[in-house]
C-alpha positions in Angstrom: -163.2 5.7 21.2 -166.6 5.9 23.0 -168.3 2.8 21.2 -167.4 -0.4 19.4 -168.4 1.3 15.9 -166.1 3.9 16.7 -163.4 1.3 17.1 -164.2 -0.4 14.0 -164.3 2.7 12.0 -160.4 3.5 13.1 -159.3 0.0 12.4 -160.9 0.8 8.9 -159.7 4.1 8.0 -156.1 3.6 9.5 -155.2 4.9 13.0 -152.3 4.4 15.0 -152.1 5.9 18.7 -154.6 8.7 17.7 -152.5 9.2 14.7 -155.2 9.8 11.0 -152.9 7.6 9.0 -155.2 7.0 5.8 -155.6 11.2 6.1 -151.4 12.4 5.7 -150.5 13.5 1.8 -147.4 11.7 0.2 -145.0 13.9 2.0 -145.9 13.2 5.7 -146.3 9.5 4.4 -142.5 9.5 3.7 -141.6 11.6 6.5 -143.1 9.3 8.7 -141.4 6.2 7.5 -138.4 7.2 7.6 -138.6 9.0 10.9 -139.7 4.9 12.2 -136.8 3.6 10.4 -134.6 6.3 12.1 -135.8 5.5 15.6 -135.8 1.9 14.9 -132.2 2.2 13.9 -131.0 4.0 17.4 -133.4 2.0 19.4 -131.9 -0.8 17.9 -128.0 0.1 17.7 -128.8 1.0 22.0 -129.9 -2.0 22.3 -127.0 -3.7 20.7 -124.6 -1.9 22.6 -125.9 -2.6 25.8 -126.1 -6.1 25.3 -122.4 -6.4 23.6 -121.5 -4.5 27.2 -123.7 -7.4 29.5 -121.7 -10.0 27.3 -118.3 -8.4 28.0 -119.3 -8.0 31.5 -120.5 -11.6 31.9 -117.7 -13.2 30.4 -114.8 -11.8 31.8 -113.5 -11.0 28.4 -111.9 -7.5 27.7 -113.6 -4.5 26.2 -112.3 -4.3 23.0 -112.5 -8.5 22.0 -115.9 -7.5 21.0 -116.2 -5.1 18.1 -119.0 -2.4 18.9 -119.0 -1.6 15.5 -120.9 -4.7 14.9 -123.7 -3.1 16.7 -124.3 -0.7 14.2 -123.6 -2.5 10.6 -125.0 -5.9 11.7 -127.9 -5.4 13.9 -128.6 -1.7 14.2 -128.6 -1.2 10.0 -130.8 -4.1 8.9 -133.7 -3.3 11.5 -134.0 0.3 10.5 -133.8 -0.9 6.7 -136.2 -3.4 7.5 -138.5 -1.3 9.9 -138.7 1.9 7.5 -139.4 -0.3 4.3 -142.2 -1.4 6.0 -143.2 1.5 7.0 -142.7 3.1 3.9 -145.0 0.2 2.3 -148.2 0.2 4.9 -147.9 4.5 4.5 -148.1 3.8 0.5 -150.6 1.7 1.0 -153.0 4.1 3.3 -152.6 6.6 0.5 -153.4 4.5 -2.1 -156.5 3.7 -0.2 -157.3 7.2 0.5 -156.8 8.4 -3.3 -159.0 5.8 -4.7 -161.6 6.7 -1.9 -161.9 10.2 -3.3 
C-alpha cells in the first residue's frame, strides 16, 4: 500500500495480510473459517500442553496428576469453537457486503 487512500480503500473492502476478503465466494468463505478454527484449535491444544508440562515441572508433582486430556476438551475445543464462529460470522458478513455491492 503506496498511499494512505490505498490503505483506506483495504480497510474498506476487507483485507487481511494481502488476503481480498470481501472478493472469496461462499465456499472459500467457509473454507476459510474453519481452516482458522482448525489452527486455532492445535495452536491452542499446544499451547495447553506445554503449559500443563511447565506446571508439572514446577511443582514437583508427577506426570500423570494432571490430566492432558483437559488440554484438548477444556481449553483446546472452546477456542477453536469460538475462533471459527467468528470467523465464520465476519466471512458471512464480507459476502453479504459484497453481494449487495453488485
Amino acid at each position: 500500500m503506496d498511499t494512505q487512500n490505498h490503505v483506506r480503500q483495504a480497510r474498506r473492502d476487507g483485507v487481511l495480510f494481502g488476503i481480498p476478503l470481501g472478493d472469496l465466494g461462499w465456499f472459500q468463505s467457509l473454507l476459510m473459517g474453519l481452516v482458522s478454527g482448525f489452527l486455532a484449535f492445535f495452536v491452542a491444544t499446544f499451547l495447553a500442553i506445554v503449559g500443563f508440562l511447565v506446571y508439572v515441572s514446577a511443582t514437583g508433582k508427577p506426570l500423570g496428576s494432571v490430566p492432558i486430556e483437559n488440554s484438548y476438551k477444556l481449553i483446546g475445543l472452546p477456542i477453536g469453537l469460538a475462533v471459527a464462529v467468528f470467523a465464520l460470522l465476519y466471512l458471512a458478513v464480507q459476502y453479504a457486503r459484497r453481494i449487495s455491492r453488485k
